[in-house]
N, C-alpha and C positions, 0 to 999 in steps of 0.2 A: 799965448796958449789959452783955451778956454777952458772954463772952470770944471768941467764935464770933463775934459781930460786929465785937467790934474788931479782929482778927485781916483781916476781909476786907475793910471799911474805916473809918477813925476820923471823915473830915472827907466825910461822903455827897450831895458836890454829885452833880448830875445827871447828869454826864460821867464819875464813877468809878463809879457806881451799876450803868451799863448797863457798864462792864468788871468790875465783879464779881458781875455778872447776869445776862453774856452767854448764857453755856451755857442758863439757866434761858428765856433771852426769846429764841432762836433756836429751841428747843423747843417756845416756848408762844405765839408768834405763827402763827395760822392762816390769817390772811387779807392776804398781806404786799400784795394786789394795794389792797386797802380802804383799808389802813393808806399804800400809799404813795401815795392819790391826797389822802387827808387833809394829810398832808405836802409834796406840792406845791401845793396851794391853802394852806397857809401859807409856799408858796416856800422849803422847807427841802431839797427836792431838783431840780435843773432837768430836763430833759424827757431830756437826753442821760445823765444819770446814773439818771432810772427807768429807759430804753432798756436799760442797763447790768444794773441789778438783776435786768429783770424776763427777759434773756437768760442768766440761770444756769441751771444744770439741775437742781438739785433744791431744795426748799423752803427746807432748812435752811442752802445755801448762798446762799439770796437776801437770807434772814434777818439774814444772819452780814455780806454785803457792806453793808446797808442801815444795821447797825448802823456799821458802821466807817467809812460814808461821813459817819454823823450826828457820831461822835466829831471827825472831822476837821473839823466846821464849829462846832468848841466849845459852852462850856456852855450859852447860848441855845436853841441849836438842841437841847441832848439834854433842855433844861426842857419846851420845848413838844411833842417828842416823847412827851413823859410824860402831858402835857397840854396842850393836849383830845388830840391824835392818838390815842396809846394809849389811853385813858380809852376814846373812841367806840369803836375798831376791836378792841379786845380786853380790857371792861370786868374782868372775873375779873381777869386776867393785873397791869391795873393796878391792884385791890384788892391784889393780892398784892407787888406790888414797892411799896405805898404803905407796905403795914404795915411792910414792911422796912424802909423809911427812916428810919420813927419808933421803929423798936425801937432799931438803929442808933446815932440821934439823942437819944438819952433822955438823957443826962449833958453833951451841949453847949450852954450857957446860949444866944447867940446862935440862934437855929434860923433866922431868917428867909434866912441868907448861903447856907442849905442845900436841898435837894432837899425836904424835909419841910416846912421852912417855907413855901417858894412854893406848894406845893402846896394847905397848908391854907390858906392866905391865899384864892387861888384859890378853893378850897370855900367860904371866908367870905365873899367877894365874889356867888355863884353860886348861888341858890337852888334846892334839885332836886338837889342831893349830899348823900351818906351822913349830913351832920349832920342833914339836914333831913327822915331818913325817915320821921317822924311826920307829914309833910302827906300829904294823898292825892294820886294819883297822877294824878290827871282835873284836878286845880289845874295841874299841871306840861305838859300838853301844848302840842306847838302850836296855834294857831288852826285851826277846822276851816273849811271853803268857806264855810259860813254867817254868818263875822266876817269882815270883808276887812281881809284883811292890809297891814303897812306896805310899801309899796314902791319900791324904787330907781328912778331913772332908765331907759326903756325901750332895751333892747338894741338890735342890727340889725333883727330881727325886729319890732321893736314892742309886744313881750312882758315887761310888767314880772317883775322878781326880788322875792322876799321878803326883804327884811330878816333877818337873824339877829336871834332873842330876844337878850336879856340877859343870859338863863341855860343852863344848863345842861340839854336835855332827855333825857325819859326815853327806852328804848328805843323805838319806835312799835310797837304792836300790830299783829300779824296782819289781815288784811281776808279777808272771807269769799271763797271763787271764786266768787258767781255777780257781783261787782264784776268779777271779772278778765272775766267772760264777756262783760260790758258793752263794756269795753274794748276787746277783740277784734273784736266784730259792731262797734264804731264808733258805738252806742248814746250816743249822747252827751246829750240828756234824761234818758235813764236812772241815766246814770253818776251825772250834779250831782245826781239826788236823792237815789241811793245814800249818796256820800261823805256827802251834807248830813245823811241821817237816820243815819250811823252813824258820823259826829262824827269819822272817824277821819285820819290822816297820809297824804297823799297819795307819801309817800315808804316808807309798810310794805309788808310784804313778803305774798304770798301763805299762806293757810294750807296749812302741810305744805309749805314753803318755805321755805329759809334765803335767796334770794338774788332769785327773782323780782320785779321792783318793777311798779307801773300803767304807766312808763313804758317797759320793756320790754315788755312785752306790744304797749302801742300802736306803737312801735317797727317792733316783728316784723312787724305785720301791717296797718303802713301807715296808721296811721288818722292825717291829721293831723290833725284838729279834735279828737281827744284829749288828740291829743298836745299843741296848745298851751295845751288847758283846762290840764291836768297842770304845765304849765311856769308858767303865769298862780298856779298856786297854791304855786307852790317845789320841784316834780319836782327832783331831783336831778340833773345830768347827768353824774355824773362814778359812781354808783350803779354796783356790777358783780355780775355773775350766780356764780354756780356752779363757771366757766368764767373766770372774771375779764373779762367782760365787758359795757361800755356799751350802754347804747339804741343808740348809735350802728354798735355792732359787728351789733348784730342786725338795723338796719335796712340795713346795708350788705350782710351776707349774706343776706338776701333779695332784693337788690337795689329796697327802696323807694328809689328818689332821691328822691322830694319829700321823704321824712320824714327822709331824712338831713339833706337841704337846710336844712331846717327847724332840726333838732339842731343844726348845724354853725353857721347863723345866730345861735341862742343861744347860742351859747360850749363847742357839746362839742368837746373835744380831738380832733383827727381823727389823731394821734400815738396814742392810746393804746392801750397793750400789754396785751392778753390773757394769759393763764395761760401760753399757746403762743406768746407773742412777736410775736402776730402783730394788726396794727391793721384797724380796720375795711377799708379798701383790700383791702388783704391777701386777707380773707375775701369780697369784693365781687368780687375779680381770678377767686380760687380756684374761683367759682360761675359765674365766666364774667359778669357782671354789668357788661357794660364802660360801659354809663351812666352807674352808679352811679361806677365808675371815672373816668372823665370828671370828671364833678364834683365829687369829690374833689382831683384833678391841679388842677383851673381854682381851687379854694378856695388849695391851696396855692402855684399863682403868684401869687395877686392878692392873699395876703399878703406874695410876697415874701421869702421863708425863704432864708436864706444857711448855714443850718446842715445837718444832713442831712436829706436828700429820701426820700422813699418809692422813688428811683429809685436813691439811694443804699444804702439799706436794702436793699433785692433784691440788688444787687450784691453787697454785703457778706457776704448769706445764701446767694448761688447761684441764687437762685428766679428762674428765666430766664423762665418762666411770667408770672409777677405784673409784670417787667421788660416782657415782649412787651406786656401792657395797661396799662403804665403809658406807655410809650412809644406805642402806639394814641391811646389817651386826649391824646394832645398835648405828654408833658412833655418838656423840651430836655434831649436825649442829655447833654449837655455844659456841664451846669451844676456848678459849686462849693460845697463845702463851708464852713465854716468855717477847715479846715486849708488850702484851696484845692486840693484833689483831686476829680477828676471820677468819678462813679461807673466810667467804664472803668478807673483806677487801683486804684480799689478792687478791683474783680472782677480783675484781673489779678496783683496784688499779693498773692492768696488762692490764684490758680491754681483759679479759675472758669471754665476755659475755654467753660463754653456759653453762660454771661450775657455773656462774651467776645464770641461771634458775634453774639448777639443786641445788642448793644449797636454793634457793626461793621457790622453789616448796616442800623441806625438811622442809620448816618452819625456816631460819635463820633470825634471826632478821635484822630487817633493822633500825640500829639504827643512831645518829648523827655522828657517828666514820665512817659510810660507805656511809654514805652521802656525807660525806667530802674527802672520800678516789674518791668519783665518780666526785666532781666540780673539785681535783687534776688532774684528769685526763682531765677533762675538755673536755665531751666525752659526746653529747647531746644523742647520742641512748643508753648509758649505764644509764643517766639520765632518761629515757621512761621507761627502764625495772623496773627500781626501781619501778617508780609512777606507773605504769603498776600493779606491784604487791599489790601496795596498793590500788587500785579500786579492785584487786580480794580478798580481805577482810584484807591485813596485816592496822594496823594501828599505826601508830607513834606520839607522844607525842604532842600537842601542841606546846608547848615550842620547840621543836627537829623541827617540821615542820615549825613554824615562821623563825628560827635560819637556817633553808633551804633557806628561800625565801631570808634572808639577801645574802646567798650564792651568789644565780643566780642572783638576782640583780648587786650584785659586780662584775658579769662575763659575765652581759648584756645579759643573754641569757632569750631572751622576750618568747619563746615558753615552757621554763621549768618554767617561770612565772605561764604564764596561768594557764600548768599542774596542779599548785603544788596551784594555788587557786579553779579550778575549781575540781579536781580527787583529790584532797589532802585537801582539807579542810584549805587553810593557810589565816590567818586573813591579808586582803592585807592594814589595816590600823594600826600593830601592831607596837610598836615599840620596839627598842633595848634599852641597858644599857645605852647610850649617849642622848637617846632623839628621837632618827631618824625614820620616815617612812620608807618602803620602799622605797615611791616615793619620798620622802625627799633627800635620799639616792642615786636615779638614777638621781636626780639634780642634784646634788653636785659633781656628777659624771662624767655625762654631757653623760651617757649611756643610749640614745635616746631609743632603742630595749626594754628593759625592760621599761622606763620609758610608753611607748606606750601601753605596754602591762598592766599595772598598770590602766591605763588612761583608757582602756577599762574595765577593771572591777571593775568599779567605784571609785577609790582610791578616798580620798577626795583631796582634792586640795587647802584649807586652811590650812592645817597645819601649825605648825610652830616646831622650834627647842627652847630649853630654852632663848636664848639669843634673840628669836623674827624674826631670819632667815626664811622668808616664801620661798617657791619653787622656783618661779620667782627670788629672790636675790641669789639663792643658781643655777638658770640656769643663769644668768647673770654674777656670779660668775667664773663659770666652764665654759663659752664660746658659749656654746649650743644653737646656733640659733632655731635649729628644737625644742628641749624644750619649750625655750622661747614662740615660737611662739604655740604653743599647747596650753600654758597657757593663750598668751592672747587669741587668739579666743575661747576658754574656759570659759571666761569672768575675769578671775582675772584683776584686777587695777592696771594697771602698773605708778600708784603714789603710791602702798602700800606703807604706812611705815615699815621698820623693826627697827634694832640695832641702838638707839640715832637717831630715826626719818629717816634714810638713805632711801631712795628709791632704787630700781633695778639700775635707772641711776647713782646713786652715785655708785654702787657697781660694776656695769659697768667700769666704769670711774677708780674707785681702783685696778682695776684687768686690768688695759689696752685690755679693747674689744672693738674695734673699729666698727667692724658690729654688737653686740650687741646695742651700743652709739644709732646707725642710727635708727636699726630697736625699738629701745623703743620709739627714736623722733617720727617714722612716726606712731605710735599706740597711741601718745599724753600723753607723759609722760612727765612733766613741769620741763622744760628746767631749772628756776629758782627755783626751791624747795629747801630747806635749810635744812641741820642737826641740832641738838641740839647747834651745834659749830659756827652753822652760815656760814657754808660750802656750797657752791653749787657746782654744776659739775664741774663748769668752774673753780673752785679755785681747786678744786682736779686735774685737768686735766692740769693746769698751774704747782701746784708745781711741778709733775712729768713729765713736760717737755714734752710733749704727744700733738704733732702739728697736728697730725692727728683727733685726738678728741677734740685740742680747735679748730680745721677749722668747724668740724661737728657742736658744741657749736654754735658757730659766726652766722650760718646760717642754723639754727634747719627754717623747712620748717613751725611751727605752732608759735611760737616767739623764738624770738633770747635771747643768754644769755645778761645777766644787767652787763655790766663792773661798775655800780656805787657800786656793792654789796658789803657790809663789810664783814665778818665773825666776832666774839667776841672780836678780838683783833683790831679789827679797820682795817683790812689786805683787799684790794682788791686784785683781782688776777692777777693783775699787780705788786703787793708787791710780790708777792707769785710765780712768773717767774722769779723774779726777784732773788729771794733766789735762786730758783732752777739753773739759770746762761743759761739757755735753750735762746741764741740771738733771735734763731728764733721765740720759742715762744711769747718773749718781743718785738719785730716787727710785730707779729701779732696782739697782743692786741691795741699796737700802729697806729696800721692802721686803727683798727676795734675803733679806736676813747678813749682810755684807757683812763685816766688822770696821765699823769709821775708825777706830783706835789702835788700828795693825801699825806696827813700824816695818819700815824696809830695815837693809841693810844698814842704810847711817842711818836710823832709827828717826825717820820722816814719816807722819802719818799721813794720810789722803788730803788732811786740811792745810800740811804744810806744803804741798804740792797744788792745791788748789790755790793757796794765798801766794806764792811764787809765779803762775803763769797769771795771776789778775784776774781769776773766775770768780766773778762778786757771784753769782746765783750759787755755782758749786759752793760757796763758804757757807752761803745760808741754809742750803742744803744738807751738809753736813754737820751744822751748827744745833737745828731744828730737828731733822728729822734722826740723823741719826748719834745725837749726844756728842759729837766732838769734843777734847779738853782742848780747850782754847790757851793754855798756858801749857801744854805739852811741848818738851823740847826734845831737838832732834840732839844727833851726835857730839854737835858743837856749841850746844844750851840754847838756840834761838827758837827762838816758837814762830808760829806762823804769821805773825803781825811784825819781826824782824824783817823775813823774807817779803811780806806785802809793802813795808818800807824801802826793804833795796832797791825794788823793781820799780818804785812810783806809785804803785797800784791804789789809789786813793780807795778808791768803790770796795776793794777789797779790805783795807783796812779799817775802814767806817765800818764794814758788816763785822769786823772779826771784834772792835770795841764796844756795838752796839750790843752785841750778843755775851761779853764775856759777863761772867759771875763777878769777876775777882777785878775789883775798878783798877790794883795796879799794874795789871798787866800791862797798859799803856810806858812803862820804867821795869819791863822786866829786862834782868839783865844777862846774856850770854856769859860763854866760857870766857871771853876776854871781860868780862861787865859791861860790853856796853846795850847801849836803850834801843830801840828803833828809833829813837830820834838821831843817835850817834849815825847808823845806817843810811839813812833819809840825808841827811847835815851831809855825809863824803859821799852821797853820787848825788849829789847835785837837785833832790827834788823838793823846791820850795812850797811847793802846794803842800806835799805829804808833812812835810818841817811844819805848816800853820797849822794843819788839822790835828797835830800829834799835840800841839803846844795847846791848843784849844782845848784836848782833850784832856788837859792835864800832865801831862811830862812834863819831867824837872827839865827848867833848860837850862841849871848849870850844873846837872849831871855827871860823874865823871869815870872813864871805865880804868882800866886795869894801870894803861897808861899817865894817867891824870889828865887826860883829855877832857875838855868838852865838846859839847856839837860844833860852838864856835872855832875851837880848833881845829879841828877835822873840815868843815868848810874854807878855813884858810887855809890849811895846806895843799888842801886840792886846788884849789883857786878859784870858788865856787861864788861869784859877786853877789850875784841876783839873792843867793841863801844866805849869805851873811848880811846883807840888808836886813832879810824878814828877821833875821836874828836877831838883828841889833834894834830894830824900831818894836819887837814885842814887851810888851808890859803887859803884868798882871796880877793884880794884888802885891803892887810893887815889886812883881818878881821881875826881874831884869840879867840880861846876861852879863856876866861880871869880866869885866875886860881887863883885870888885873890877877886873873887866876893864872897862876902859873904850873904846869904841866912836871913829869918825873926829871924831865932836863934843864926845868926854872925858868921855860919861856913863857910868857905871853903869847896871846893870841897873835896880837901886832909882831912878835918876834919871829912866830911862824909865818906868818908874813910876807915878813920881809928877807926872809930867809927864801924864797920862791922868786924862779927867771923869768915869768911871765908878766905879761903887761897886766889879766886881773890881777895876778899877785900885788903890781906896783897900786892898780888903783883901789886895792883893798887896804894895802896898808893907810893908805891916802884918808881913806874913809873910819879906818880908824882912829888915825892920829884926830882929826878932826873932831872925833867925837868924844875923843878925851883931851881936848883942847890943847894939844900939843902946836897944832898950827890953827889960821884961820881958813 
């Protein structure tokens, strides 16, 4: 094997063949029309995926889809593409990918599992290929008129088929023109003796012809008693011209109906695509041949096709023309596809507007499926046609035309509003399965266009949504100044209540709208209004840190917000910046005259709220500017350097130490006595534990229990903190590991009284350090 082929592939089944041959056999197939009708009479492509192919626009991209569609139906389908298809329709091309295989293939013992192997099997089965070019060629034909052929069972028509040989035949030889001429005049005496004295294939082609067959000819020119001699003998009917085209295409654009009649009885495809995409129909419509159209239409009702229609086909193309004589001809506007789309979604769906009319004007339904194929398109003059059609008498559902208006609301389009309440009858106050108005809907949406349009046709403007959401909450919501402002000069009350009492400004305020905030102030919406919760603007606007909305708050132009306001938990909104950790908010409140020393309900002031979420700025903030007691204790005696302990919060604790008056705040002690250091020691934070001890706490402290910190880090199991514990010293202060506790334990007894492994390796590190072991 040479390296050049191993390189491109080692194991040359059929399906890697044609990917490492693509470029070669997208190039070198010439007749993709030939080659794919071969391939659909071995059913290796269906009618929808020729339609496909043969709608590309250039050669090499038919080529290239044709191949990719065979790759994806595996290696079966890419053997027999090789052969017979390729073999008959591009014999060179497949000499040439044959040698390949076998060059390829020269060093892999098995070859049968391979492209090479099938192949030659194939030849060896099939007398009339390359092994066998030593017979002559007059052995290898088919039977001529003179031997009566084997034959199948008689079609519709009553016109037997011929049998496929055995083998493999040669190409058929040229027939002289004055057979074609025979043909033509409808000489039919003439013809049978022709063929009979010149032995030849009723399926070759004219001389100085690549593509003409006897059947086209007779075709063209109407003959049927040619035409069925022709078929009686194995006429081709699937045979294409020049043009890519059937007997069938030719007899259609002429408009012979009998001889199509005829073809179509024997089994010609009346789907099949020309060069130009375009099927007998087609070319039958385009010559004005509405007969011939006729009976095409009647062929494919009364088989019954649920796939796509010739009427579908038009629509899809545009061709309003071929549409107008398909629909003359008899066929139902409003038939389905396969996907269950009517040819009017099709053409609407494309922005076809003339197959539109034409299709409208046949009476196709306009229902919610095409309504929705037109907001997809999102295509306000394909929108008019529709309503258009429905002022000239179509009428559509209730239900179907509310379900419209939800549409264009959603797509803000204010002028197909109108339409579709004024020309369409849509109830502009209807609602949906959720609850929603239209204009409920353009709020929330904050699609001013529609909403406007709503507004003038009187929509109400009370509404509400189940949970009490009225318009204005639902534009304060969404952002929508222009909304908003419609509403109030409108007259709605911009103190409505909605959800748990909220007003537009609370909703405002949740939704961070800064020029909404403004513009509700100056229309006198109360700055102080409270929720069920006891929430006003300014606590919602605090917790979420929102300096821009508490500046507006502070200095609403009709009264200013109440820094004294509770909400239900006792929480001003200086408690509630103060969670949030926002500095600058908690300096604005503070400037604006807060109180830093309110308790809530378990009597927490803002600094013990701040030193609990870790707001080192908030602490200094409140420390500085607005006088915090740093030894202030909540319900349970811990001050805010307890609660900065529990959490870890170093940065907070250092500001609340650096800043107290009173040095021992660092050992102040809770309702149980114990230290922040006790706090820090049982969850586990040894940073906070060295900073507390550097700062002076006693570390053998002891609270209610007789605990120390060191006890409290043994019994949780806390290693890392009982290390810093055990290795601090300071002015020989040291932790005392023989203090015993209100039940006479040792530290080491708590200990070891613990099922965890730190447990074990704490005790471990005890004993050790009171020399109990080494």
């Amino acid at each position: 094997m040479s390296a050049a082929s191993t390189k491109t592939t080692v194991n040359p089944y059929a399906i890697e063949v044609i990917r490492a041959k693509k470029e070669e056999l997208v190039g070198g197939i010439l007749n993709t029309e030939a080659l794919l009708d071969l391939l659909a009479d071995h059913g290796l492509v269906s009618h929808d995926q020729r339609l496909l192919v043969s709608s590309v626009r250039t050669q090499a991209e038919r080529n290239s889809k044709l191949l990719d569609i065979l790759v994806s139906r595996g290696e079966r389908a890419c053997r027999i593409f090789f052969y017979p298809c390729l073999k008959r329709a591009e014999p060179e091309l497949y000499r040439s990918v044959r040698t390949y295989a076998g060059r390829v293939n020269e060093d892999i013992r098995d070859a049968r599992r391979q492209l090479i192997g099938y192949l030659l099997e194939r030849d060896h089965q099939t007398p009339g290929t390359e092994s066998d070019t030593h017979k002559s060629s007059a052995a290898l034909r088919k039977p001529s008129l003179e031997t009566p052929p084997k034959l199948n069972k008689k079609n519709k028509a009553g016109i037997a088929k011929i049998i496929p040989d055995q083998w493999e035949p040669l190409e058929p030889e040229p027939l002289p023109s004055h057979i074609f001429t025979a043909v033509a005049n409808g000489d039919l005496s003439l013809l049978e003796d022709l063929l009979s004295e010149s032995s030849r294939d009723v399926n070759s082609f004219r001389q100085g012809s690549e593509s003409d067959s006897l059947l086209h000819v007779a075709a063209e020119h109407g003959q049927l008693s040619v035409i069925e001699l022709l078929l009686q003998g194995g006429a081709k009917l699937d045979a294409r011209d020049q043009q890519g085209r059937t007997a069938l295409h030719r007899a259609a654009a002429k408009g012979h109906t009998a001889a199509a009649t005829v073809l179509v009885t024997a089994g010609a495809d009346i789907y099949a695509c020309d060069n130009a995409s375009k099927t007998p129909l087609h070319l039958s419509a385009h010559s004005g041949h509405g007969e011939t159209v006729q009976a095409l239409v009647k062929v494919e009702e009364e088989e019954g096709r649920q796939q796509t229609t010739f009427l579908h086909m038009a629509a899809m193309r545009d061709e309003w023309e071929v549409a107008e004589a398909v629909l003359r001809a008899g066929a139902e506007p409003d038939s389905q596809d396969g996907g269950g789309k009517t040819p009017l979604c099709h053409a609407i769906s494309r922005g076809h507007e003339r197959t539109v009319t034409v299709l409208l004007n046949a009476g196709a339904q306009v229902d919610s499926d095409a309504m929705a194929c037109a907001f997809d398109l999102n295509s306000k003059s394909m929108l008019s046609l529709l309503l258009q059609s429905a002022r000239g008498g179509w009428k559509m559902t209730a239900e179907s035309m509310n379900s419209t208006l939800f549409r264009a609301v959603r797509r803000n389009l204010g002028g197909i509003v109108t339409a579709l309440v004024e020309g369409g009858g849509a109830d502009v106050n209807t609602r949906d399965g959720q609850g929603y108005t239209p204009l409920l809907l353009a709020a929330e949406l904050g699609h001013a266009e529609a909403f406007k349009a709503l507004v003038d046709k009187s929509a109400n403007l009370q509404g509400r949504l189940s949970n009490s959401m009225t318009a204005l909450h639902l534009a304060a919501q969404s952002g929508s100044a222009s909304i908003t402002q419609v509403l109030l000069e409108k007259g709605v009350p911009p103190n409505i209540t909605g959800p748990r009492d909220q007003t537009p400004l609370h909703t405002a305020v949740l939704h961070d709208r800064p020029s909404l905030v403004g513009l509700l102030l100056r229309s006198g919406a109360d700055v102080n209004s409270v929720t069920q919760d006891g929430l006003t603007a300014l606590h919602l606007a605090s917790q979420r840190g929102q300096t821009e909305v508490v500046a507006q708050l502070l200095s609403a132009p009709q009264q200013q917000a109440d820094l004294r306001l509770r909400d239900k938990e006792g929480r001003s909104a200086l408690h509630w910046a103060a969670v949030q950790g926002e500095a600058c908010v908690v300096k604005q409140l503070l400037a604006a005259g807060a109180e830093s020393r309110a308790q809530e309900k378990e009597k927490k002031t803002p600094l013990h709220m701040a030193a609990t979420e870790g707001h080192a700025d908030a602490v200094t903030a409140l420390l500085q500017l607005g006088k915090a007691k740093v030894e202030a204790k909540d319900m349970d005696g811990c001050t805010a350097l307890h609660h900065a302990a529990a959490g870890g919060h170093t940065d907070a604790a250092r500001a609340l130490l650096s800043l107290a008056k009173n040095k021992t705040t660092v050992d102040s002690k809770n309702t149980w006595r114990r230290t922040p250091l006790h706090a820090a020691s049982e969850q586990g934070h040894e940073a906070m534990v060295e900073m507390l001890l550097s700062a002076g706490a006693k570390i053998n402290a002891t609270d209610s229990n007789k605990d120390t910190a060191l006890h409290c880090a043994c019994r949780v199991g806390h290693l890392s903190t009982v290390q810093t514990l055990l290795s601090w010293s300071h002015n020989k202060e040291k932790a005392n590991l023989m203090l015993t506790n209100n039940v006479k334990k040792t530290p080491l007894q708590v200990a070891e009284a613990g099922d965890t492994s730190s447990h074990t390796d704490i005790a471990t590190l005890l004993k050790k350090k009171m020399f109990l072991i080494k």
